[in-house]
C-alpha positions, -999 to 999 in steps of 0.1 A, spaced: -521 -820 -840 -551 -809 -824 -566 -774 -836 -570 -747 -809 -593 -720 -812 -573 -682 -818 -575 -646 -828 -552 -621 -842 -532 -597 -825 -547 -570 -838 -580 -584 -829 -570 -590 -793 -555 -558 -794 -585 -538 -809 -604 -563 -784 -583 -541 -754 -593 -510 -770 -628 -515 -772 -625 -526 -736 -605 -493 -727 -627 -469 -737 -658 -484 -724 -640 -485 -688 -623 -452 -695 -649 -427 -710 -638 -394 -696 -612 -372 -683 -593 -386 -650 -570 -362 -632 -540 -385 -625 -511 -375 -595 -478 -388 -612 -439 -377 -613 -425 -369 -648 -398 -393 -652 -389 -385 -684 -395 -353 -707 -392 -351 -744 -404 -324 -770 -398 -330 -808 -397 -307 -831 -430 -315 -846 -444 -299 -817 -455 -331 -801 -441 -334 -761 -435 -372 -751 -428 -384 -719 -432 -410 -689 -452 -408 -659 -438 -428 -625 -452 -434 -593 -425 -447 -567 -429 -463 -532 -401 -469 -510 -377 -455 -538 -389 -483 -565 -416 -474 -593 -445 -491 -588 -467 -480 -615 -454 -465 -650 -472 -454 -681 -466 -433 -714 -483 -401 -723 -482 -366 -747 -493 -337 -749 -502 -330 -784 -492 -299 -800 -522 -278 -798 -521 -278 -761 -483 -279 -756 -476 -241 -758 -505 -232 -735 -501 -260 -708 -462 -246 -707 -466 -209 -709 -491 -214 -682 -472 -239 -661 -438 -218 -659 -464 -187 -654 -484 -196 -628 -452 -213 -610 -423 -199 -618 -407 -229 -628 -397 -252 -659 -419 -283 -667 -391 -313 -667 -387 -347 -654 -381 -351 -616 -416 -326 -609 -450 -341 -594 -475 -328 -609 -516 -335 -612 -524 -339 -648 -563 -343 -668 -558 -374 -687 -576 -389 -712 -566 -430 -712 -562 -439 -750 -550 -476 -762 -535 -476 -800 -529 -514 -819 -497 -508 -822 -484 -489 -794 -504 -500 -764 -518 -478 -739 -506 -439 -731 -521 -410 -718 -534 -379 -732 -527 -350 -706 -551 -320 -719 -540 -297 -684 -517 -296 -652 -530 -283 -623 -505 -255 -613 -520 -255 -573 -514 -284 -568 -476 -281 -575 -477 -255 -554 -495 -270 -526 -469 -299 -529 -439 -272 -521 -459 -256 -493 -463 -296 -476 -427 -296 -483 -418 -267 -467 -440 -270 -436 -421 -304 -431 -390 -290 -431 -399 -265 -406 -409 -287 -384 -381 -313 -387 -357 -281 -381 -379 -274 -350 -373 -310 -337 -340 -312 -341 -331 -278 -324 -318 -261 -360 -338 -230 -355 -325 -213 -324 -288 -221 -335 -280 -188 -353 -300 -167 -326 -272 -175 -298 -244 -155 -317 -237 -122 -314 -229 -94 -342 -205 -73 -334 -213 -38 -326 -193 -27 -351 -194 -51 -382 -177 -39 -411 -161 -71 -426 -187 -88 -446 -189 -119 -466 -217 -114 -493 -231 -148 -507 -247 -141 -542 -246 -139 -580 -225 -107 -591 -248 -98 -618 -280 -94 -596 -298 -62 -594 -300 -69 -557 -265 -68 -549 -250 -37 -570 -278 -22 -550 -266 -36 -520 -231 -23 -528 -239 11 -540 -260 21 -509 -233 8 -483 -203 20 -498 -213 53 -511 -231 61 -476 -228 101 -473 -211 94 -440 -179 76 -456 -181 48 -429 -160 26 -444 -165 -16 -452 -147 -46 -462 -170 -64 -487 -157 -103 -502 -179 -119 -528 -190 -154 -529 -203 -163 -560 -235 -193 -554 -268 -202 -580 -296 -181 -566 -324 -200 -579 -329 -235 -591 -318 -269 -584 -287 -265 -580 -289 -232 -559 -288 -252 -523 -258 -270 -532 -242 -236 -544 -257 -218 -516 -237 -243 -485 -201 -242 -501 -200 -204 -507 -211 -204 -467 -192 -224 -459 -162 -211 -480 -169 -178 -463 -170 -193 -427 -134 -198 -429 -124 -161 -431 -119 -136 -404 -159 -120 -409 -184 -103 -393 -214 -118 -407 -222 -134 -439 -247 -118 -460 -271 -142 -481 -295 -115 -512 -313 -126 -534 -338 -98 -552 -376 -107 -561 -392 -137 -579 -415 -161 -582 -425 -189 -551 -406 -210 -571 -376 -191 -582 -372 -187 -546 -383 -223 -532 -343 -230 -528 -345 -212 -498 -372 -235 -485 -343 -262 -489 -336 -283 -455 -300 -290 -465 -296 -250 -469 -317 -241 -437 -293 -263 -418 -258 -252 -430 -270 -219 -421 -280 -225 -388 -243 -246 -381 -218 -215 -397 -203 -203 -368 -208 -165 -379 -241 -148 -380 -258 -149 -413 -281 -125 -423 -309 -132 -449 -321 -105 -472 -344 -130 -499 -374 -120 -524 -397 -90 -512 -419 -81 -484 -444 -109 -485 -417 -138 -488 -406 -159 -455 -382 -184 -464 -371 -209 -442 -336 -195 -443 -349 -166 -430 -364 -187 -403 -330 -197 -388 -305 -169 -399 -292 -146 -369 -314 -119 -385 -333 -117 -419 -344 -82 -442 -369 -77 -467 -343 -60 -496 -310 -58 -498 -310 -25 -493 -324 -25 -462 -297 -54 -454 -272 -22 -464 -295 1 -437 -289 -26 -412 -252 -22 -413 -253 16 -415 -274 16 -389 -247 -1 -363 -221 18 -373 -240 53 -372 -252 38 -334 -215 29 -324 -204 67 -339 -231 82 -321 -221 65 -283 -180 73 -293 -194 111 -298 -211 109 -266 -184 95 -249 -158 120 -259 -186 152 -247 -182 132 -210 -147 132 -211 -146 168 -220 -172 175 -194 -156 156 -169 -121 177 -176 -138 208 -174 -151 203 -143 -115 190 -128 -99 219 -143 -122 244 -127 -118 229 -95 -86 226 -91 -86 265 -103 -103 272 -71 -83 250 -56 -55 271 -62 -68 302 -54 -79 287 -21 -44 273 -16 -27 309 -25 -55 328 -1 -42 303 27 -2 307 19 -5 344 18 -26 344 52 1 324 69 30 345 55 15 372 67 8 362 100 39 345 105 56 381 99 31 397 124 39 373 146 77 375 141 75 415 143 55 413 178 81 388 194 110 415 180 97 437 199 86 421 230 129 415 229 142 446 226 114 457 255 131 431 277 165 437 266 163 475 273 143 471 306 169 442 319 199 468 307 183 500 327 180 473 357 213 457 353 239 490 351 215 516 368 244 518 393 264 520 364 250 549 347 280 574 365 303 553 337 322 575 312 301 579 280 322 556 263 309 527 279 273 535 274 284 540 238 293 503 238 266 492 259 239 509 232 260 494 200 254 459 216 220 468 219 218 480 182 240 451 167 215 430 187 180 446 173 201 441 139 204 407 141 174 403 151 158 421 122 184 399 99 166 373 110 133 382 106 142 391 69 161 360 66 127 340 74 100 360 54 122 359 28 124 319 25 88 323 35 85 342 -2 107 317 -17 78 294 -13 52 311 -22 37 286 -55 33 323 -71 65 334 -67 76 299 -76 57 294 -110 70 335 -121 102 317 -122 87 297 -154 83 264 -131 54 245 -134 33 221 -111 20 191 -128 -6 164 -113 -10 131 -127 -48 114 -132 -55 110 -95 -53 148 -97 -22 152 -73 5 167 -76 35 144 -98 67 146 -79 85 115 -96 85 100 -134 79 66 -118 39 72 -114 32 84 -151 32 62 -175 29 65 -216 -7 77 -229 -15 91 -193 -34 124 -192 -18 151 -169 -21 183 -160 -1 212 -161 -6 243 -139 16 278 -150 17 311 -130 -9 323 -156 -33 295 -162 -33 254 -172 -34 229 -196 -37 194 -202 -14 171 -221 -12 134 -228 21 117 -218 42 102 -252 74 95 -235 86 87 -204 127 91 -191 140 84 -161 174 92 -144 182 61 -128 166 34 -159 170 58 -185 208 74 -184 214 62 -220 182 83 -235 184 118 -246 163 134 -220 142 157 -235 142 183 -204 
């Protein structure tokens, strides 16, 4: 058997090594995802770095962090971003390439470079804005209307956050009492899972009977609050058919679900203000409303005062010359009577005094008749007189056209009438309504 030239393992591996360092002096900062993510308790971390393309890995290596950098590259890490170092992150690591005999090649990371983590979310989140842009997302909400008095509320957030108790305490114990119907959905507020919890407490509370669904979240970090950067989020929010308003993190945060809610706050509390605000705006037109009304009645009243008076000035004017008149014609007959019975029995005049007795009683039963008459006539003529008419404890009542009511049938229940005595008015809102002829089995309450 012919002898072939070898070497060890461990001298091909040291070999490696050797050529390792040479190509691999320094520090390398290295772009990878952490696929996996293991601390012992030696205070050693161990874990796998990935790169994928088309959703297969295409490059995958070992690496640690020894112990005397563990606790500093964390603590700064989840300082500087708000947000746990595990598997599923990209992150930008200083590496030091290292090959060992017997475990092969791994990587040292000394640091992770907290910017770029963020940068990555910020690339994220601009593409998400843009894709919600494209696709017509962020206009959706803005095309529903609030109601101008919304006081049944959906609230979508954790029950234990300092954001909503102050959310709660400001709108419910308002020093106006205005009153509101408040349902809680309970979703994650921060975190992977947050998005997810986020869309089925929306869309939980889209099947009530609401207003507007409320979405607060207090302060935190650009991570803690990077859920509300989420695309799947932005667009269940843009699709609930009620308006959702946003009141996420503090006055320098914009989230994307701000972007496309129907209307977004800074704090919670000033989501509470919102909703005081609407109701103190709809209390304010009601008031105004009801000063109008009661301008508007005083005004009718006080016409149709002098309305009265004018009609009372004109009824006495025609009684009294109506009686003038009738007094002037009374005597213009008993002129012509006594001139056409001087003509008419001048010859006559040698008759015995008896007959002139008779002759004069005509006359006088005449002038008395006459007289009857005339009483007879100014006395219907007071009979009429609206004065005389509402001393008698009648009343004259017009309906909303402001004439006067002579039948049931034009009033209806809830009308507002008005009611004329001999000694002033009032007005009075109609509760019930009886009629003779539809009505004969009611108690009629006149």
């Amino acid at each position: 058997m012919e002898e072939r030239d070898y070497i060890d393992l461990l001298e091909l591996q040291q070999r490696i090594k050797g050529s390792v360092q040479d190509a691999f002096p320094g520090r390398y900062w290295v772009k990878a995802e952490i696929a996996s993510w293991s601390p012992r308790a030696n205070g050693h971390c161990y874990l796998s770095l990935v790169q994928t393309s088309g959703g297969k890995s295409v490059a995958e290596s070992r690496a640690m962090i020894w112990k005397w950098n563990y606790q500093r590259i964390v603590a700064t890490f989840e300082d500087m971003t708000g947000q746990r170092l595990q598997a599923g992150i990209t992150v930008l690591v200083r590496v030091q390439v290292a090959f060992s005999e017997l475990y092969g090649m791994s990587l040292y990371i000394e640091d992770i470079d907290t910017a770029f983590t963020l940068g990555q979310a910020a690339l994220e989140r601009k593409r998400n804005i843009e894709r919600l842009e494209k696709d017509g997302y962020m206009d959706m909400q803005k095309e529903l209307a609030l109601p101008e008095l919304p006081t049944r509320l959906a609230v979508i957030t954790s029950k234990t956050a300092a954001g909503y108790q102050d959310f709660r305490n400001h709108l419910l114990n308002n020093p106006e009492g205005y009153a509101f119907s408040l349902d809680l959905y309970e979703a994650l507020m921060q975190g992977e899972q947050a998005p997810l919890s986020i869309r089925e407490a929306l869309a939980a509370a889209a099947e009530g009977n609401y207003d507007a669904a409320l979405i607060l979240r207090g302060g935190g970090s650009e991570l803690d609050l990077a859920c509300f950067d989420d695309f799947s989020l932005a667009v269940a929010i843009a699709t609930c058919p009620v308006p959702v308003v946003t009141a996420i993190g503090h006055d320098k945060d914009v989230h994307i679900a701000d972007m496309v809610a129907h209307a977004s706050v800074k704090t919670p509390t000033a989501m509470a203000d919102l909703f005081l605000d609407a109701v103190s705006a709809q209390e304010k037109r009601a008031l105004e409303t009801v000063a109008r009304i009661i301008h508007a009645c005083s005004r009718l009243v006080a016409r149709e005062e002098v309305r009265m008076v004018s009609a009372d000035a004109r009824v006495k004017r025609a009684v009294a010359g109506r009686i003038g008149a009738l007094e002037q014609a009374l005597q213009r007959c008993i002129g012509r009577i006594a001139k056409g019975l001087l003509g008419k029995y001048a010859d006559t005049a040698r008759l015995s005094d008896s007959a002139a007795h008779r002759v004069q009683f005509a006359a006088q039963a005449r002038v008395s008749a006459e007289f009857s008459r005339v009483a007879l006539k100014e006395a219907l003529i007071g009979a009429s007189d609206p004065r005389k008419i509402l001393s008698l404890g009648y009343v004259l009542v017009t309906g909303k056209d402001n004439k006067v009511l002579k039948t049931v049938d034009k009033v209806g229940i809830g009308d507002r009438i008005g009611v004329r005595f001999q000694d002033g008015s009032l007005t009075a809102k109609v509760d019930e309504v009886y009629s003779d002829h539809l009505d004969n089995n009611k108690a009629n309450i006149a």
